[in-house]
MMTF fields as JSON, N, C-alpha, C and O atoms, coordinates in Angstrom:
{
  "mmtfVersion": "1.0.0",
  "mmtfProducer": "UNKNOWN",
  "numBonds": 443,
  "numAtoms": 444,
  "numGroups": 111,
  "numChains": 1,
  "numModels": 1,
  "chainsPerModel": [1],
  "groupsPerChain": [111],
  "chainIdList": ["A"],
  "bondAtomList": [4, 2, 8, 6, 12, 10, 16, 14, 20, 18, 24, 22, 28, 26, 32, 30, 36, 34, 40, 38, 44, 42, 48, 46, 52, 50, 56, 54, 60, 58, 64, 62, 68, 66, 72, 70, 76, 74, 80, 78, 84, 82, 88, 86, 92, 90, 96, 94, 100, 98, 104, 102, 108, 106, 112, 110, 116, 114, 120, 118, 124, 122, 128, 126, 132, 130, 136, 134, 140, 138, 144, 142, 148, 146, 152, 150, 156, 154, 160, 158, 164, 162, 168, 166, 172, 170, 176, 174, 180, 178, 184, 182, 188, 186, 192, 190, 196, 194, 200, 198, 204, 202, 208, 206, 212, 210, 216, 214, 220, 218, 224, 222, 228, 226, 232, 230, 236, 234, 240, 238, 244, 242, 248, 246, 252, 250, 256, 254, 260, 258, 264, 262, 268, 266, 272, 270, 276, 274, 280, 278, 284, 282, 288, 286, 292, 290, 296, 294, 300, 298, 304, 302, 308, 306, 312, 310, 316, 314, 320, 318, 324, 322, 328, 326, 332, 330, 336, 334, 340, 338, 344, 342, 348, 346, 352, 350, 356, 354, 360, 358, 364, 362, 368, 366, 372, 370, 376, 374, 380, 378, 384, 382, 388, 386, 392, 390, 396, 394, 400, 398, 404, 402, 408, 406, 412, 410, 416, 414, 420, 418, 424, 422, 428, 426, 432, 430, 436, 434, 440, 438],
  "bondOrderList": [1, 1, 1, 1, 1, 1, 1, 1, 1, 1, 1, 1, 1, 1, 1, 1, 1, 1, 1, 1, 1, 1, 1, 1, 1, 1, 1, 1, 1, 1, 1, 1, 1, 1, 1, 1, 1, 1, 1, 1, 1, 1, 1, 1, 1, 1, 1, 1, 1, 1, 1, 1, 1, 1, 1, 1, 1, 1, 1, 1, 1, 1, 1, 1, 1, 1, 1, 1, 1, 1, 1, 1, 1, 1, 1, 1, 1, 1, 1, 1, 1, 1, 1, 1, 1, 1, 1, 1, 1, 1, 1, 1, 1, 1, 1, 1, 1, 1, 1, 1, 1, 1, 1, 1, 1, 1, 1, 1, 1, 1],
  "groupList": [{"groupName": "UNK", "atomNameList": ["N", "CA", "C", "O"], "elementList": ["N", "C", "C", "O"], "formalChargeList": [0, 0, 0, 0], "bondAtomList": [1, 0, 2, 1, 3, 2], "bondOrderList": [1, 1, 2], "singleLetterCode": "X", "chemCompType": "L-PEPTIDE LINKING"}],
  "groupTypeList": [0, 0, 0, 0, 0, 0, 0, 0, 0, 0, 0, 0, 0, 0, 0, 0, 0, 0, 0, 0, 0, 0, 0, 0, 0, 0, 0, 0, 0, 0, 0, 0, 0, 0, 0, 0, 0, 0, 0, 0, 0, 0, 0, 0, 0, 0, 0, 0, 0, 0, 0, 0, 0, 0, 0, 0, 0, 0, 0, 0, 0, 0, 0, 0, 0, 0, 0, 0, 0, 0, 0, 0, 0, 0, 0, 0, 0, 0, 0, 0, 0, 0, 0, 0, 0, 0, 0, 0, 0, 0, 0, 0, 0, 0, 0, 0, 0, 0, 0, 0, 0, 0, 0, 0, 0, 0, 0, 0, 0, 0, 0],
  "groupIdList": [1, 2, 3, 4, 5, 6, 7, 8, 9, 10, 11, 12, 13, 14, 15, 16, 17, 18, 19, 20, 21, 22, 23, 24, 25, 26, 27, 28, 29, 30, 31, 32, 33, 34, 35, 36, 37, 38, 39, 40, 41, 42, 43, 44, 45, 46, 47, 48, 49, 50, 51, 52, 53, 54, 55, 56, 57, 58, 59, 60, 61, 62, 63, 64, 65, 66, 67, 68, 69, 70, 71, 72, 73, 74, 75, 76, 77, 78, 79, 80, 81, 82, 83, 84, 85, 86, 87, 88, 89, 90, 91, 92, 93, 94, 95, 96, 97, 98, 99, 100, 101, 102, 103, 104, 105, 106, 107, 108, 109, 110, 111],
  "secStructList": [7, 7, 3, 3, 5, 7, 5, 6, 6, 7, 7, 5, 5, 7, 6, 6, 1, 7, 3, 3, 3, 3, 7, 1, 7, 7, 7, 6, 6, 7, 3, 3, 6, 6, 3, 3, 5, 7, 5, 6, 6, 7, 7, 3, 3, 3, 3, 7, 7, 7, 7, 5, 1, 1, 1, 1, 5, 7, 7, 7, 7, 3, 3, 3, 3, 3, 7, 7, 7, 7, 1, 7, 3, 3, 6, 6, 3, 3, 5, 7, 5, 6, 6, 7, 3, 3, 3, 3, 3, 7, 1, 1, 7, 7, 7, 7, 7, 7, 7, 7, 5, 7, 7, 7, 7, 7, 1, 7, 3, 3, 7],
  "xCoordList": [107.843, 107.579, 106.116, 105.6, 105.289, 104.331, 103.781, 104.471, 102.537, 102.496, 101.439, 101.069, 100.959, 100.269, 100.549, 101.584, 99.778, 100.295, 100.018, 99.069, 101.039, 101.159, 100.095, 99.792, 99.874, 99.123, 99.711, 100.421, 99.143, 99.754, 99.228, 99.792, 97.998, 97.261, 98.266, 98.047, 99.024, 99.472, 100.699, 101.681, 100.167, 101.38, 102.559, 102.679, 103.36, 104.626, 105.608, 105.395, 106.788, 107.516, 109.222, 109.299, 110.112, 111.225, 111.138, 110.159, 112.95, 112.515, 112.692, 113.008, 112.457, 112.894, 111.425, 111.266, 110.299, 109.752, 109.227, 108.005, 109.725, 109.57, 108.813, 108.8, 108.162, 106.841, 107.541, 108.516, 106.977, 107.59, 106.754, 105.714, 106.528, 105.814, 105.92, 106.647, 105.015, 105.841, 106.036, 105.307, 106.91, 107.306, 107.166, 107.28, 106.956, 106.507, 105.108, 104.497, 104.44, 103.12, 103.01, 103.787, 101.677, 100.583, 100.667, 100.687, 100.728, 100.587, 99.063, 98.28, 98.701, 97.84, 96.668, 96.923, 95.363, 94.69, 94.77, 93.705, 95.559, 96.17, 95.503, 96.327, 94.474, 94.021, 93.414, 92.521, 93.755, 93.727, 92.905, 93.524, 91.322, 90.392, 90.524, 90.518, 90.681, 90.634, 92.241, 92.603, 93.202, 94.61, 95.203, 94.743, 96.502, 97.046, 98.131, 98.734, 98.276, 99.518, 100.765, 101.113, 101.497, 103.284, 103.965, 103.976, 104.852, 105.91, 107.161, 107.304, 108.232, 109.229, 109.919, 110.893, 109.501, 109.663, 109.38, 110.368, 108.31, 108.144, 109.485, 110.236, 109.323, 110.709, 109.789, 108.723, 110.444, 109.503, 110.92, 112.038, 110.307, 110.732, 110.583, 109.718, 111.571, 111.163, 110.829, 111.583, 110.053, 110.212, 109.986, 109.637, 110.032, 110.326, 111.155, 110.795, 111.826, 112.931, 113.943, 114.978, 113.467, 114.11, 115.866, 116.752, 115.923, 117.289, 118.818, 119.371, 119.196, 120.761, 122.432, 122.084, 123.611, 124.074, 125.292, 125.929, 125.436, 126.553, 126.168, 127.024, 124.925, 123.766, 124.479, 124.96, 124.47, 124.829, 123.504, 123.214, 122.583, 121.084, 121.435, 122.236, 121.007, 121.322, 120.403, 120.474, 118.863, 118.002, 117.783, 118.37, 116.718, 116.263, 116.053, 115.433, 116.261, 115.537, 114.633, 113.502, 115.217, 114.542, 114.441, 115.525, 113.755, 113.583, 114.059, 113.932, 114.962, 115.298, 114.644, 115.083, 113.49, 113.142, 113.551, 114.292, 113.037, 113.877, 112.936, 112.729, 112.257, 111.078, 111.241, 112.107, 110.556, 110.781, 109.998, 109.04, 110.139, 110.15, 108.609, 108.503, 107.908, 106.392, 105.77, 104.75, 106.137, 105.658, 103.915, 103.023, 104.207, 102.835, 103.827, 104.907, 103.119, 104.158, 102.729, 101.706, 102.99, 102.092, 102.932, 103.964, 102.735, 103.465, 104.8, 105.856, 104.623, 106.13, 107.229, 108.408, 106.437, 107.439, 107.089, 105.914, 107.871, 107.32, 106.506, 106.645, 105.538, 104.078, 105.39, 106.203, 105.178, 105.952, 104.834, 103.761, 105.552, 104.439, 105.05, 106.075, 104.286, 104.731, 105.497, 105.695, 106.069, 107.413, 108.849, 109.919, 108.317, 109.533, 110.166, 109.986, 111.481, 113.091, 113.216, 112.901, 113.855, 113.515, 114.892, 115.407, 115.096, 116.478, 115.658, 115.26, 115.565, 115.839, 117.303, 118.247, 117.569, 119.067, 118.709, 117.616, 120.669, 120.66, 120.661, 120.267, 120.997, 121.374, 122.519, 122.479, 123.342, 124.887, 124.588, 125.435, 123.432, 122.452, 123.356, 123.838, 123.498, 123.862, 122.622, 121.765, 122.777, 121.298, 121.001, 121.886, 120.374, 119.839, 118.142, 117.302, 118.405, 117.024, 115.996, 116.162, 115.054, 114.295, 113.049, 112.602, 112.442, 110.771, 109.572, 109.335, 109.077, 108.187, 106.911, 106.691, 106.214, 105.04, 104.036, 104.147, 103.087, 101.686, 100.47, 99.854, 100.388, 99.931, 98.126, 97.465, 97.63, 96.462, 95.784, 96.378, 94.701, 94.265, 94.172, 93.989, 94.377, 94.241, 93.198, 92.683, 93.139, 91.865, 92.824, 92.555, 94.079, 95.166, 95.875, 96.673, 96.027, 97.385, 97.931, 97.416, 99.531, 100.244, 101.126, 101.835, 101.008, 101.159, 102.426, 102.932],
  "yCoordList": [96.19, 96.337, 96.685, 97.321, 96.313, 96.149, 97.009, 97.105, 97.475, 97.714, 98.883, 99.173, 99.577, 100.108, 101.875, 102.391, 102.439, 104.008, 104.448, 104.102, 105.267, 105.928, 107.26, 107.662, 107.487, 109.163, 109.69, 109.12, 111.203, 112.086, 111.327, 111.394, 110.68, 110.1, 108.943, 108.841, 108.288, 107.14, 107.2, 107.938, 105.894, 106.02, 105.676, 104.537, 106.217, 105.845, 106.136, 106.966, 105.176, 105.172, 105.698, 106.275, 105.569, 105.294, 103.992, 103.556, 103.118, 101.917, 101.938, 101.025, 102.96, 103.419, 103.63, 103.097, 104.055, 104.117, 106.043, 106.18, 106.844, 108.403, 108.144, 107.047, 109.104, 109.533, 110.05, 110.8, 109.597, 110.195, 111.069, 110.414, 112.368, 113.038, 113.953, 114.927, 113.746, 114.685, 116.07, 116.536, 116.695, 118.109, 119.155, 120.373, 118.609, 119.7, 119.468, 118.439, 120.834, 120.724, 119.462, 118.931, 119.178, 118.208, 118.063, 119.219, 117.259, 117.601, 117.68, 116.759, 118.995, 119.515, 118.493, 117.92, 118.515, 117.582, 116.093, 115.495, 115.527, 114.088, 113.426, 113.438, 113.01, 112.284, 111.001, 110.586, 110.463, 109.343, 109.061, 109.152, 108.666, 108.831, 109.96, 110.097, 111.039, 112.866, 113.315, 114.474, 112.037, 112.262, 112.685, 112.178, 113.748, 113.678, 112.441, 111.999, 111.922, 111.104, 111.43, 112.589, 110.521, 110.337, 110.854, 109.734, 111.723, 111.3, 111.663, 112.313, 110.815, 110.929, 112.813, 112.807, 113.741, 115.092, 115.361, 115.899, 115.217, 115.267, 114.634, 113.679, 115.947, 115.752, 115.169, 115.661, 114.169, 113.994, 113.757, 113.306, 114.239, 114.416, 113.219, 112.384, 113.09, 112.364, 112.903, 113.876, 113.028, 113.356, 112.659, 111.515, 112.852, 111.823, 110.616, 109.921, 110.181, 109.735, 109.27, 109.888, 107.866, 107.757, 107.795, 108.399, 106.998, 106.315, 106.91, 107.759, 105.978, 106.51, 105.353, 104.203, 105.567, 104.771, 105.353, 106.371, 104.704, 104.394, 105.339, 106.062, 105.511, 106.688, 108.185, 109.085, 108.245, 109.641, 109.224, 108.046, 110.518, 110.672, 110.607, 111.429, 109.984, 109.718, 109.627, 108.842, 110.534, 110.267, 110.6, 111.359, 109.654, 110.075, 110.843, 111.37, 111.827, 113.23, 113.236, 113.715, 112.59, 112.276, 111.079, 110.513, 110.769, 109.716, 110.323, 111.504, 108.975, 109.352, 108.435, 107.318, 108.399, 107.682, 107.47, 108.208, 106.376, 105.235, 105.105, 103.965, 106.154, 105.967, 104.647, 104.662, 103.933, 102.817, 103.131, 103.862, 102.77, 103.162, 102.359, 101.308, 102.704, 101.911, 102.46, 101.948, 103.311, 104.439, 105.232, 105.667, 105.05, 106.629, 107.201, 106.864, 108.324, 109.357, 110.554, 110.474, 111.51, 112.626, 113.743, 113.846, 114.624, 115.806, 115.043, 115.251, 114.153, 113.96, 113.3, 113.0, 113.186, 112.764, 110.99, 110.657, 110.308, 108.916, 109.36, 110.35, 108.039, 108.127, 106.936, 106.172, 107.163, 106.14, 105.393, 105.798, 103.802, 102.73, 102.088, 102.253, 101.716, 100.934, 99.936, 99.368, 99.722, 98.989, 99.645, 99.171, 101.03, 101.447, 101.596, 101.659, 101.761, 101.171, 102.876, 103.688, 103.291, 103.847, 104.088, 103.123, 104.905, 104.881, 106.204, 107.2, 105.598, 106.762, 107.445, 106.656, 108.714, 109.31, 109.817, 110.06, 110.077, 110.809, 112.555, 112.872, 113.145, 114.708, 114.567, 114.878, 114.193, 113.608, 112.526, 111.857, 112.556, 111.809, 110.315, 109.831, 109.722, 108.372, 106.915, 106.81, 105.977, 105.399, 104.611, 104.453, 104.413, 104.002, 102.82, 102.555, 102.507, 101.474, 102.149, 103.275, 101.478, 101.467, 102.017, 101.56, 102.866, 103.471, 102.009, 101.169, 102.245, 101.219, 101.883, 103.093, 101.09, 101.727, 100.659, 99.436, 101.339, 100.197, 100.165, 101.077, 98.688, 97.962, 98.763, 98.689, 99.4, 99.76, 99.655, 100.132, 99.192, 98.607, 100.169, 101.204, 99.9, 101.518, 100.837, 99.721, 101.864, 101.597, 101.419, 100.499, 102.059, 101.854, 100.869, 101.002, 99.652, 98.938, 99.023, 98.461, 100.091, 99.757, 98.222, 97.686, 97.757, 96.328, 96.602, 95.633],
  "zCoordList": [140.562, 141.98, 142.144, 141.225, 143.317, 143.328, 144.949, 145.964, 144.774, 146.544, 146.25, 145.112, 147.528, 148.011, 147.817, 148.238, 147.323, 147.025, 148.523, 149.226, 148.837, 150.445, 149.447, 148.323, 151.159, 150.993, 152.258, 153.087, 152.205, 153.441, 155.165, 156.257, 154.762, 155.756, 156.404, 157.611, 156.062, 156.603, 157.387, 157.46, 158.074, 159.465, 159.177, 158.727, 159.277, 159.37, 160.708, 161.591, 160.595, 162.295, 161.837, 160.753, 162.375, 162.432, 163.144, 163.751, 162.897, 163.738, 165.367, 166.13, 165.556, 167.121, 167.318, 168.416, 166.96, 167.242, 167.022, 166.972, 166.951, 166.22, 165.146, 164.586, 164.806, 163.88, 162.665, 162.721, 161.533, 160.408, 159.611, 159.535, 158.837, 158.448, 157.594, 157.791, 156.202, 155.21, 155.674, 156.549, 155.173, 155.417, 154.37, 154.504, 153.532, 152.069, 151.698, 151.985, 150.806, 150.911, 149.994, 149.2, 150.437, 149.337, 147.901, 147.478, 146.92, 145.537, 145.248, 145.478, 144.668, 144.284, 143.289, 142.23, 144.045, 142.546, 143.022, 142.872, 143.44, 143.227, 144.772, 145.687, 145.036, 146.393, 146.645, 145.906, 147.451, 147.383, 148.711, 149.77, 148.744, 150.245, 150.918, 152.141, 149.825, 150.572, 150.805, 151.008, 150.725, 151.255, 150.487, 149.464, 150.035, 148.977, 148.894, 149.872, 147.418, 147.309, 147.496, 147.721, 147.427, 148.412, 147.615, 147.104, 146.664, 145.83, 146.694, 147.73, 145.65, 145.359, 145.981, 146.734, 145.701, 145.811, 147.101, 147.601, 148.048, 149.56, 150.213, 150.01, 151.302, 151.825, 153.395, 153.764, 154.034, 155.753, 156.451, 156.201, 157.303, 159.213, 159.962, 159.699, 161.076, 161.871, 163.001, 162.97, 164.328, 165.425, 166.543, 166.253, 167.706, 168.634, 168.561, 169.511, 168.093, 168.188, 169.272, 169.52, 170.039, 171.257, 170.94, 171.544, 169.89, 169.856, 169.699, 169.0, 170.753, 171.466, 170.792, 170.524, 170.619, 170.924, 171.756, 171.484, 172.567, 173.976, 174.777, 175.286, 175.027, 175.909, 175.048, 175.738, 174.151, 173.169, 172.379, 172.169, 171.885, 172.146, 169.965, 169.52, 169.349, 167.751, 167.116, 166.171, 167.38, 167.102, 165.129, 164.359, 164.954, 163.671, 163.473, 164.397, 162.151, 161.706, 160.68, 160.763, 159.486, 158.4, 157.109, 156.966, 156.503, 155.492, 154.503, 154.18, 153.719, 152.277, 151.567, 151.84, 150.499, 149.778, 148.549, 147.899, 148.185, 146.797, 145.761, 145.346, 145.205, 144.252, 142.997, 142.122, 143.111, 142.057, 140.925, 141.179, 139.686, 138.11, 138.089, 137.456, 138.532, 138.17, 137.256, 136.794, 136.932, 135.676, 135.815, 135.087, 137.14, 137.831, 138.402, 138.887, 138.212, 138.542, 138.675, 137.995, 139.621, 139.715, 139.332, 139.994, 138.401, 138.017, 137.711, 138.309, 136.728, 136.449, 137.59, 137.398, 138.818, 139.81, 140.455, 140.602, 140.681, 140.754, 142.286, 143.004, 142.411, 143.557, 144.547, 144.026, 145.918, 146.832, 147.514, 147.961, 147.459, 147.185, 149.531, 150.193, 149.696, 150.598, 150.916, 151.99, 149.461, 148.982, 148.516, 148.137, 148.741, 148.51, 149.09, 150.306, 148.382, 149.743, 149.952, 149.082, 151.578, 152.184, 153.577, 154.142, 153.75, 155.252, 155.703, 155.099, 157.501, 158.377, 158.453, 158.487, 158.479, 159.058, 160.113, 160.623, 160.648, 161.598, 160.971, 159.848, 161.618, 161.434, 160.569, 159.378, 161.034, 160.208, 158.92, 158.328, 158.725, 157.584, 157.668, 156.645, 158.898, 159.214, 159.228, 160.105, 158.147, 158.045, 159.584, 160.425, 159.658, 160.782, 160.935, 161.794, 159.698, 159.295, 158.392, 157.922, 158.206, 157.545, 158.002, 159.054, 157.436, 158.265, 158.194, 157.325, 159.467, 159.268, 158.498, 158.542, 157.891, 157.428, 158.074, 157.993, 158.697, 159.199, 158.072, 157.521, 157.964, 157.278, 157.327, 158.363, 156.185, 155.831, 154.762, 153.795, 154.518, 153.141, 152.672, 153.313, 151.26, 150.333, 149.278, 149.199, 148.615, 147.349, 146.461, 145.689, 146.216, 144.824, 144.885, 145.812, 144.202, 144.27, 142.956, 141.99, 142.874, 141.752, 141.325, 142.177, 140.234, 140.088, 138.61, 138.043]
}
């Protein structure tokens, strides 16, 4: 698998449109254009979160990520690439799609 190393800097959505954002600190040392890198171990949030179904309010809370075996790893923990597979949940950790990530050139591409 191939793709783009995320950092703390980058945008990410729910597919509703809510903001996604890591929630645990930075890994120490490890930066990528001043940003720290993504792993596997960061836990992120969603907030704002329009989305409803049958007008009952089901918004996103958080991302579960799918670290793929590329063999970087920061502290032992795999780095999350902009290819990695990925579910928004609900609270009731119900999937609800996929986080969008917007398209930004990085300086790293793992290959």
């Amino acid at each position: 698998m191939s793709g783009s190393l995320l950092d703390a800097d980058a945008v990410i959505g729910c597919p509703h449109g809510g903001r996604v954002a890591a929630t645990t600190p930075p890994a120490d040392g490890v930066r990528l254009a001043g940003a720290a890198v993504a792993t596997a171990a960061h836990t992120y949030a969603v907030t704002g979160c329009p989305h409803t179904v049958d007008n009952v309010p089901t918004p996103c809370v958080s991302v579960r990520w799918t670290a793929h075996d590329t063999g970087v790893t920061v502290a032992g923990v795999p780095v999350l690439l902009d290819t990695s597979a990925a579910q928004c949940l609900t609270a009731a950790l119900v999937p609800q799609g996929a986080p969008v990530v917007q398209a930004a050139q990085r300086k790293v591409t793992v290959r």
